[in-house]
C-alpha positions in Angstrom: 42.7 -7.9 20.6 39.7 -6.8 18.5 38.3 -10.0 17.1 35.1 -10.3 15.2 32.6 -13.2 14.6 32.4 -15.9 12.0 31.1 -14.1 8.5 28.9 -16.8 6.9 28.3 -15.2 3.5 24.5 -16.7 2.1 25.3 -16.3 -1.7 28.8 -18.1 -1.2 27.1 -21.5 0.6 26.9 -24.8 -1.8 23.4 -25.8 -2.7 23.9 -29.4 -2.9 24.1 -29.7 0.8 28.0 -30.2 2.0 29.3 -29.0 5.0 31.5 -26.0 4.9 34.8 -27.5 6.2 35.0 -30.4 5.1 37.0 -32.6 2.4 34.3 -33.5 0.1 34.3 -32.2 -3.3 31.4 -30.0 -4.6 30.8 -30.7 -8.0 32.4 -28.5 -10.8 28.9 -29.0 -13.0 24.8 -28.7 -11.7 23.8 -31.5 -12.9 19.9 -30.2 -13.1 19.9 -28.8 -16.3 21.2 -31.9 -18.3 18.6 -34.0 -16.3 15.8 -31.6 -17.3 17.0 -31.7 -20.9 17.7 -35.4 -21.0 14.1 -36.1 -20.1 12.5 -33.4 -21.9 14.1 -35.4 -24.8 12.5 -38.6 -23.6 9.3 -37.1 -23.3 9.2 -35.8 -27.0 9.9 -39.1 -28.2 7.7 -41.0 -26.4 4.8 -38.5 -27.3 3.4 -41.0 -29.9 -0.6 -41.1 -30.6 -1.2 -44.7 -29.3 -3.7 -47.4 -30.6 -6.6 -46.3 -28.7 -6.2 -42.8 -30.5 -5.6 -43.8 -33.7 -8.9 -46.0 -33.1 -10.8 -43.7 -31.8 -10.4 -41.3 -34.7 -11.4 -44.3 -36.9 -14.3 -44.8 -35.1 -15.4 -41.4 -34.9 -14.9 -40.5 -38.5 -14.6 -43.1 -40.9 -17.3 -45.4 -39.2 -19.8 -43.1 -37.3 -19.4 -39.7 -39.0 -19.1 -41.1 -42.6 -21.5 -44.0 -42.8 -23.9 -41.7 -40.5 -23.5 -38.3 -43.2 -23.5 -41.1 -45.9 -27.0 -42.6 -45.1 -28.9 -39.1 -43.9 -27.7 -37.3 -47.0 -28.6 -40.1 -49.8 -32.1 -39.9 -47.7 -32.2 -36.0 -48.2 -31.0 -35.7 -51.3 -32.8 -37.9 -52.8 -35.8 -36.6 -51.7 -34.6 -33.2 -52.7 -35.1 -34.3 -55.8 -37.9 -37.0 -56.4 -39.8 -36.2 -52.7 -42.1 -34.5 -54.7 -43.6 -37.2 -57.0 -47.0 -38.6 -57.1 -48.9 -41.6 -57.7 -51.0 -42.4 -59.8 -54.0 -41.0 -57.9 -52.2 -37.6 -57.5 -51.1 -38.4 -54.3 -47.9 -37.4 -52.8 -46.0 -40.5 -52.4 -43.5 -39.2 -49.7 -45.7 -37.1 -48.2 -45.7 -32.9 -46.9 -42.3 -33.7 -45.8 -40.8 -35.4 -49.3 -42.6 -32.1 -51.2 -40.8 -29.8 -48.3 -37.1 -31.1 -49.4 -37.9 -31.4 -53.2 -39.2 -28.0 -53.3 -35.5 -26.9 -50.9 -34.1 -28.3 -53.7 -35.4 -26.5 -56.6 -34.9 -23.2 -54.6 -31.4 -23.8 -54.5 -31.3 -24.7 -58.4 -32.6 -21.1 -59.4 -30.5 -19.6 -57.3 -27.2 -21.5 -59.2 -28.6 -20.8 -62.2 -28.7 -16.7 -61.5 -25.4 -17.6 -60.5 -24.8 -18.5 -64.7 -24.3 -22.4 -64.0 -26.0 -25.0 -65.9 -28.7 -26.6 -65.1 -26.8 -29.9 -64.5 -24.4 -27.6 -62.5 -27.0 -26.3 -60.4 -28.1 -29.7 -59.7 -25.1 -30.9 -58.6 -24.3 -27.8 -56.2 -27.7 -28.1 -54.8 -26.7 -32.0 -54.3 -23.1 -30.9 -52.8 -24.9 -27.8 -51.0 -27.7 -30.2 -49.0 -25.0 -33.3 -48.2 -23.0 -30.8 -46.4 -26.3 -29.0 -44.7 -27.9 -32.2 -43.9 -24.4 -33.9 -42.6 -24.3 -30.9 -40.2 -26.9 -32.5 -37.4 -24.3 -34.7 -36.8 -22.1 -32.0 -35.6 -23.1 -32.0 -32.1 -22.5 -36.1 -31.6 -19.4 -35.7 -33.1 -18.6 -32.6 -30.6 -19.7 -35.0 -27.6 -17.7 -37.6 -28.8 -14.6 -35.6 -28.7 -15.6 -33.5 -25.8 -14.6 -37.4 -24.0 -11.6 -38.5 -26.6 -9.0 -38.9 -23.6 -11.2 -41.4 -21.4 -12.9 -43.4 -24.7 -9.2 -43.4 -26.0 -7.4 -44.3 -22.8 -9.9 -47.2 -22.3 -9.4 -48.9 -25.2 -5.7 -48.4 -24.5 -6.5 -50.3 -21.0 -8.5 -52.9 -23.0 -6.0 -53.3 -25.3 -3.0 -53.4 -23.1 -1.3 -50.5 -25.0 -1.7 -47.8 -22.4 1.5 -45.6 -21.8 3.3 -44.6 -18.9 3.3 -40.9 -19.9 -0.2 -40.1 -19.8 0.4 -36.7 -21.5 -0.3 -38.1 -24.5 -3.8 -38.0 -24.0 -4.1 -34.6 -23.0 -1.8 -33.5 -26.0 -4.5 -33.8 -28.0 -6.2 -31.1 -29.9 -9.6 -30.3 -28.1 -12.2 -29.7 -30.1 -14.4 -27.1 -29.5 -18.1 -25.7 -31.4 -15.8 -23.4 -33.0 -13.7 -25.9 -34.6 -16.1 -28.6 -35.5 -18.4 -26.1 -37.1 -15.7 -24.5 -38.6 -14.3 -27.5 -39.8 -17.5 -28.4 -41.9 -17.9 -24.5 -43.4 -13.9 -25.2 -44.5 -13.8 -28.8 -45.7 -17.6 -27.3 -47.8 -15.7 -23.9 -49.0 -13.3 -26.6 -51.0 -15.6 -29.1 -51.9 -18.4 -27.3 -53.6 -15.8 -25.4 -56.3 -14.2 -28.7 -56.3 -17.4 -30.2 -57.5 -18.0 -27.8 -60.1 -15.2 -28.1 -61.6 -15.3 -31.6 -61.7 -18.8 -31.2 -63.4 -17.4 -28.9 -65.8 -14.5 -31.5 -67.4 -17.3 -33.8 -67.4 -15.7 -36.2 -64.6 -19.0 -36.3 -62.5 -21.2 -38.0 -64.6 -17.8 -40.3 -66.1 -17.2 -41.0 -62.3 -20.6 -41.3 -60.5 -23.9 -40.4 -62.5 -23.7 -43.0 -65.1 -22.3 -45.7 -63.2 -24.9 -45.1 -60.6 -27.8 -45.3 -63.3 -26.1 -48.3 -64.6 -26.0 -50.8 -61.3 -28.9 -48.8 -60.4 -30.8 -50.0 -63.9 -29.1 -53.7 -62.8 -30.3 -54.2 -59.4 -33.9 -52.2 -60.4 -34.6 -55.4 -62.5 -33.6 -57.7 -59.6 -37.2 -59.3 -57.9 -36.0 -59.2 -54.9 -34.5 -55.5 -54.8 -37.4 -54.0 -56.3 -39.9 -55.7 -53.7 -37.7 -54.7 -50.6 -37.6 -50.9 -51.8 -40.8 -50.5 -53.3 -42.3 -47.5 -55.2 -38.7 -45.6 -54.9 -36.7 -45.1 -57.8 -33.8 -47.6 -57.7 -32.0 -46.0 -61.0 -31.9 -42.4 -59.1 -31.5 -44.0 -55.5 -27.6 -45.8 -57.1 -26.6 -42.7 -58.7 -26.7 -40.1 -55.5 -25.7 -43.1 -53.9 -22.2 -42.8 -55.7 -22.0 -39.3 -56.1 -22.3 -39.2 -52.1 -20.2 -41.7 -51.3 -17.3 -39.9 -52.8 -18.3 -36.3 -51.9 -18.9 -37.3 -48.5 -15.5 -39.1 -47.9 -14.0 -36.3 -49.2 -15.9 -33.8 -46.5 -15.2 -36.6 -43.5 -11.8 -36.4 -44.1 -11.9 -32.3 -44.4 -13.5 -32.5 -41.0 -11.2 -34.1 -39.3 -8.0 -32.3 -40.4 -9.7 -28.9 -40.7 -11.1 -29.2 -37.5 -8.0 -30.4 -35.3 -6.0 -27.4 -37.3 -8.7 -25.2 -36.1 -8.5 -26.2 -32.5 -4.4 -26.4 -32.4 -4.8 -22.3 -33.4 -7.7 -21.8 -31.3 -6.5 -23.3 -28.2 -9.6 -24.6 -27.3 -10.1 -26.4 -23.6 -10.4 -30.2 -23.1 -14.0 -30.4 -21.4 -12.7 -33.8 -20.4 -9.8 -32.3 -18.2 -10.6 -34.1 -14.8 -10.1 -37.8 -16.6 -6.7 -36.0 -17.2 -6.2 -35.0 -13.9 -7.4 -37.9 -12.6 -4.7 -40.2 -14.7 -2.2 -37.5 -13.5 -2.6 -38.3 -9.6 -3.0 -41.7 -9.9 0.7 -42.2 -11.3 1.5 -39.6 -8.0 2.3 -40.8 -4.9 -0.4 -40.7 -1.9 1.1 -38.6 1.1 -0.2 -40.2 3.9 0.9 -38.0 6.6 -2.2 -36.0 8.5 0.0 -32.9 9.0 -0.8 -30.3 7.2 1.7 -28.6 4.8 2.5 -25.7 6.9 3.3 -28.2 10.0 5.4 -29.7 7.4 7.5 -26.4 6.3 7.7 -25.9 10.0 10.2 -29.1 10.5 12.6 -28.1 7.8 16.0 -26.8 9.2 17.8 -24.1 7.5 20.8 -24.3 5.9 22.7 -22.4 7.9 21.5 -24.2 10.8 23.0 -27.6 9.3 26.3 -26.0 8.4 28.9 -26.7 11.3 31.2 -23.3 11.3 34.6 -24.4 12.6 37.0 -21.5 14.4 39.7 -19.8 12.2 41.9 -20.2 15.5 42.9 -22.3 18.1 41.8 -20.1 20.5 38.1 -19.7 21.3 37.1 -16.4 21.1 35.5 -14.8 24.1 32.1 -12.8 23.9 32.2 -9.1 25.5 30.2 -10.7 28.6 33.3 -12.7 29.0 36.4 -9.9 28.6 33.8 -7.7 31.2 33.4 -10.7 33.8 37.8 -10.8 33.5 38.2 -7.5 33.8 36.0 -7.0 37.2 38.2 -10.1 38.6 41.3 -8.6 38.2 39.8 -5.3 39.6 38.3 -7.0 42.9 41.7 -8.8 43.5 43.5 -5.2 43.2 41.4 -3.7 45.3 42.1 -6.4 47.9 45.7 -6.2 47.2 45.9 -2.4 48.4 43.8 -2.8 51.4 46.3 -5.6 52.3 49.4 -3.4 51.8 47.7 -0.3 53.8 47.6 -2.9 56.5 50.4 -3.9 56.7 51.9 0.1 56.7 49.5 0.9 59.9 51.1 -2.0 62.3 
C-alpha cells in the first residue's frame, strides 16, 4: 500500500521538446552540429574580398600612395642633389630650402662612403635613403584611409551593386594600425636599400634607369616647349631620378602594402572603424518591436517540466496522505456509531 510519486528524472527529458508519453519519435541524431558545420563551410567559402576591396586597395596604393611618394620624392631628391645651385649672380636658385636638402644630401654621402661604398653607391643610397624618408609623410593619410577601409569599401560595393550578404567580409580585414603602417615602410626600406646596392654594384642601375633617364631627359631638354614650361631646372637630371624613382618607389608601394597587412594579421590590431561594422551587423538583424523588457520576457517562458504531461503508471489514481487520513477518520466515526448503537440496543 506504500506508493510513491511520479520520478521525473531532468537529465533523462528530450531537448527537442516531445511529450513524455507519447508516440512520436525522438530523433536518433542532434542535428545542431551538422547545421553549425554545414554553414561554417558556407561562410569560408563565401569569405571572398569583393570588388569594392580589391578597389579600394588600388586606390589607396597604386594611385594615391604611389603617384603621391612618386611626385614628393623626385621633388626631394632632386633637390637633394642640385637644390644647392646658383645663378649666375651667385644666387641660390631654389632658395634656403633647396640648399637645406642638397646639403641632407651630401651628409648622407659621407656617411656611405665611411661605410666603404663608392661614391656612385653613396649617391644612390642617399637617393634610396631620402625616397623612403620623404615618402614617409604620407604615412598618416594612408593610416586614415585604412582606419575607414570597411565603409569606403562597402560603398563602392553599394555603388557598384556587388555588396554581399555576409558582411563579415569587411570586418575580416586586416586593420591597420601606426604600428603596422610604420613598420611596413622600415621593412619594405630594410630590403630595398641592399637591393639597390647590389643592383648598383652589377651595374644594372645605371643600364636600367641612369642613362636612359639622361637620354629622354637630353631629348625632351631640347624640346622648346619643355624647356620654357620647366625653366632654369635641369631637365637631363630631373628624367633620370625620374626613372630611378619610379621603379624604387613601385617596389616600396608594393612592400607597404604586403608588409603592412602581414604586420597587422600578427599584431591583431583593432578596426577603428568598428561601429560601420556593427552598424551593417544590426541592420541585417531583425528589429524587436516589443516594449517589454527582457527580463518580462524570461518571465513568460514555461519550463519544461511544466509542458511535459506525466501520465499515471496505474489505473488507479493514487491518493495523497490527506486523502488515506480523511478515510481513515470515516471509518472511525461510523465505528464509533456502530457501538453506541449495539450498547443500546443491550440496555432495553
Amino acid at each position: 500500500m506504500n506508493q510513491s510519486l511520479p520520478y521525473v528524472d531532468d537529465a533523462a527529458t528530450p531537448s527537442n521538446g516531445v511529450e513524455i508519453g507519447t508516440t512520436k519519435d525522438v530523433p536518433a541524431k542532434d542535428t545542431a552540429a551538422t547545421s553549425f558545420s554545414a554553414m561554417s563551410e558556407k561562410v569560408l567559402t563565401e569569405k571572398r574580398r569583393t570588388p569594392g576591396l580589391k578597389l579600394f586597395d588600388f586606390l589607396l596604393y597604386p594611385v594615391f600612395t604611389n603617384i603621391g611618394v612618386f611626385g614628393i620624392s623626385v621633388a626631394a631628391t632632386y633637390l637633394t642633389t642640385r637644390g644647392g645651385d646658383r645663378d649666375a649672380a651667385g644666387k641660390l636658385i631654389y632658395g634656403k630650402t633647396g640648399e637645406f636638402f642638397q646639403k641632407r644630401g651630401e651628409w648622407m654621402i659621407d656617411k656611405f662612403k665611411s661605410m666603404g661604398l663608392t661614391h656612385s653607391q653613396a649617391d644612390m643610397g642617399k637617393m634610396v635613403f631620402f625616397s623612403f624618408l620623404d615618402g614617409s609623410l604620407l604615412a598618416p593619410f594612408v593610416k586614415m584611409l585604412e582606419d575607414r577601409r570597411e565603409r569606403i569599401a562597402m560603398k563602392i560595393d553599394e555603388t557598384l551593386g556587388t555588396k554581399p550578404d555576409d558582411v563579415s567580409i569587411y570586418t575580416a580585414e586586416p586593420k591597420q594600425t601606426w604600428l603596422s603602417v610604420l613598420g611596413g615602410r622600415f621593412a619594405t626600406a630594410a630590403i630595398v636599400v641592399p637591393t639597390a646596392v647590389a643592383l648598383d654594384k652589377t651595374g644594372l642601375n645605371d643600364k636600367l634607369f641612369n642613362k636612359p633617364g639622361e637620354q629622354v631627359g637630353a631629348w625632351l631638354s631640347k624640346k622648346p616647349g619643355v624647356k620654357k614650361f620647366f625653366g632654369k631646372l635641369d631637365v637631363k637630371e630631373l628624367s633620370r631620378i625620374a626613372f630611378f624613382e619610379a621603379f624604387y618607389t613601385s617596389v616600396c608601394t608594393a612592400g607597404l602594402y604586403f608588409s603592412s597587412r602581414f604586420l597587422a594579421r600578427r599584431t591583431g590590431g583593432k578596426n577603428e572603424d568598428k561601429p560601420v561594422a556593427e552598424t551593417a551587423v544590426q541592420a541585417q538583424q531583425p528589429v524587436v518591436t516589443s516594449s517589454e523588457t527582457p527580463m518580462q520576457e524570461d518571465d513568460k517562458r514555461v519550463s519544461f517540466r511544466e509542458q511535459v504531461q506525466l501520465k499515471p503508471k496505474t489505473v488507479e489514481s493514487r491518493k495523497t496522505p490527506s486523502a488515506v487520513r480523511t478515510t481513515f477518520d470515516t471509518h472511525r466515526e461510523k465505528y464509533l456509531e456502530d457501538r453506541s448503537h449495539q450498547a443500546a440496543v443491550l440496555a432495553v
